[in-house]
C-alpha positions, 0 to 999 in steps of 0.5 A: 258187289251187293253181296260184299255189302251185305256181308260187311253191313253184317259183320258190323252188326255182329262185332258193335258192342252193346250201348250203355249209353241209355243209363237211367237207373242203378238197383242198388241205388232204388231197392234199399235190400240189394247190394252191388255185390249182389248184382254183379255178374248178373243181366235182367232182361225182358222180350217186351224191352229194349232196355236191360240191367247189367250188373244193375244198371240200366242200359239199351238193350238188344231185345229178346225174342220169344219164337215157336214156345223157345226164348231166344236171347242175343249172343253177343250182347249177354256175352259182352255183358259179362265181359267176354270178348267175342269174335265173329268169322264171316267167313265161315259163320262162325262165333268165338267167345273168350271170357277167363278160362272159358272158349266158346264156339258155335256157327249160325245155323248149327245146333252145336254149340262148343264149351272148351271144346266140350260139345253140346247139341242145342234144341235149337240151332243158332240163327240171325234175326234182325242182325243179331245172333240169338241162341237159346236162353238155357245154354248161354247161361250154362256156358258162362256156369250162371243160374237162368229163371225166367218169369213167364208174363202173366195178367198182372205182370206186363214184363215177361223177366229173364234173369242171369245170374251168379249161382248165390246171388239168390236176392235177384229173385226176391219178389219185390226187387223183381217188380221194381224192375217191372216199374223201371221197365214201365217208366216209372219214377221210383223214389225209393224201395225195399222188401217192404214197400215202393214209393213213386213219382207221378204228376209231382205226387208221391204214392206208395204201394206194399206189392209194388202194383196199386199206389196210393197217395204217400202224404202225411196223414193225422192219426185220429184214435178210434176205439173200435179200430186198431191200426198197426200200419200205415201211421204218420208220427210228426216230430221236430225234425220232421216226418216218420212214416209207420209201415206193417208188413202184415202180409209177409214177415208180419214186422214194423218198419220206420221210415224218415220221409222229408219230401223225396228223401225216404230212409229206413230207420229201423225194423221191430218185432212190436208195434211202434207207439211212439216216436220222438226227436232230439237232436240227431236221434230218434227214439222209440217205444215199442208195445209188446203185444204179443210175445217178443223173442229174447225180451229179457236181453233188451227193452222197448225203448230204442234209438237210432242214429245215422251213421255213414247214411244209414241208421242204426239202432240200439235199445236204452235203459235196463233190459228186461225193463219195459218203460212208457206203458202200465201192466194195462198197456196204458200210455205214460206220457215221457220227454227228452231233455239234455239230461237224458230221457225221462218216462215211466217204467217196470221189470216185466221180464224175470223171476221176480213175484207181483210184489218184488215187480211192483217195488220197480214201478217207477220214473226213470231216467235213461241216459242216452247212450248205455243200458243204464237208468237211475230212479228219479222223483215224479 
């Protein structure tokens, strides 16, 4: 009699799906530079959790385990996270799994492990611990033709994370993304990230961070000009509709990156090459300058006078005014002071880009106004 329960107490441990029950973060909703079709088909893991991401959610997890230098992984849980049925024999001890035109079989305690009746030895054989049926991380993966990387724990990373997922959906891999999940395992509040940055919730405080480890407060901070200091990033523009947070990616892509902030609602406006100086409101726009302080790509095809609008939640932007011209800034890279009203944009600017002699571009220095759509702009009196 003792036997038949355990025998049935088994069984129901080996066919009880995985619980989605715990969903407490979605990917695609927190990392800006991911998409749902990135992350379908794919399950995060970490053995230091009891939680996983299945196709980006946040769900309860049957744990990984790490023994004798091997990973381990649950069979049924990664099988039905890809939406394969699995069957269990306990009979005989053994597994069945069915997923599109793939069978899989394999018996507890049997290295063998069958693809479409293809027959591979594993490493390791397959083995019960904690009720659960584990097998080797490697050759589940190949059996569903998925890609494995596993980041091994280090000092600085608390999460060891083991990723699986499509052969092409290689943004799973990006650095950033895979220390937001380490922050989610954490428990941590994240308001908002991308490629670029993290931004937290502690304590009723934001904090923001570059490599997504050390925080530091994220509140609205006056810039006071120093002339001994330039500073590209880490800049705060006030404006009428309210706040713009200025991020430079110095470390990586070496790009200035936009960012509306009111309160916890954080959005990228928009992404440059050149530094951004200037940033003012009308209406539903924004507007920009950039500064060419260094050599812009294609300079002659644009200017560094831009806008951007939101549309269907996400900005998107444009130049303004002629391409090739360069507008708010003398040939010094002086500032001109420039406004907006309901007739366009007014402000100061010149032909820098083309063949054109000293004396041909100094007959374009003048003020303009810039309509707030086109790439158009007529001369107006000071």
């Amino acid at each position: 009699m003792r036997k038949k329960i355990i025998i049935t107490l088994l069984t129901f441990s080996l066919i009880l799906p995985f619980s989605q029950t715990a969903q407490a973060a979605n990917l695609s909703k927190q990392y800006f530079d991911v998409t749902e079709k990135d992350l379908k088909n794919s399950i995060i893991m970490s053995p230091q959790s009891t939680k996983a991401f299945i196709n980006g959610n946040m769900v309860s997890a049957v744990q990984p385990i790490v023994k004798d230098g091997r990973t381990l992984v649950p069979l049924r849980f990664i099988s039905e996270g890809f939406g394969a049925k699995v069957d269990f024999n306990a009979k005989n001890n053994t597994i069945t799994i069915k997923h599109s035109d793939k069978s899989i079989t394999l018996k507890i305690g049997d290295k063998a492990i069958a693809v479409n009746g293809k027959h591979i030895q594993m490493d390791v054989a397959a083995n019960l611990y904690h009720n659960s049926t584990y097998i080797p991380l490697r050759y589940i993966g190949e059996a569903f033709d998925k890609k494995v990387v596993y980041l091994k724990n280090e000092v600085i990373q608390p999460y060891s994370l083991i990723i699986i997922r499509d052969v092409n959906a290689t943004e799973l891999e990006n650095l950033n993304l895979v220390r937001l999940c380490e922050l989610l395992y954490q428990g941590k509040s994240v308001v908002y990230s991308d490629r670029f940055m993290a931004v937290i919730k502690e304590k009723g405080q934001l904090f923001y961070s570059n490599d997504f480890s050390y925080f530091e407060p994220f509140v609205y901070q006056e810039f006071v000009e120093d002339k001994n200091v330039v500073k590209l990033g880490d800049l705060w523009f006030k404006t009428d509709r309210g706040n713009f947070y200025l991020d430079y990616a110095y470390a990586t892509t070496g790009e200035f990156i936009l960012y509306y902030v009111d309160g916890q609602d954080i959005s990228r406006v928009a992404i440059e090459k050149a530094p951004i100086k200037a940033v003012k409101t009308y209406q539903n726009n924004v507007y920009y300058l950039t500064r060419y302080e260094r050599g812009v790509v294609n300079a002659h095809e644009t200017s560094n006078l831009k806008y951007a609008t939101l549309k269907n939640g996400q900005w998107v932007s444009d130049y303004l005014g002629k391409p090739g011209f360069y507008y708010g800034f003398d040939t010094l890279a002086n500032p001109y002071n420039w406004k907006i009203d309901g007739n366009g944009i007014y402000i100061f600017g010149y032909n820098r880009f083309g063949d054109l002699s000293s004396e041909e571009r100094k007959e374009t220095f003048g003020n303009y106004r810039i309509d707030f759509e086109g790439h158009n702009h007529e001369v107006v009196k000071p």
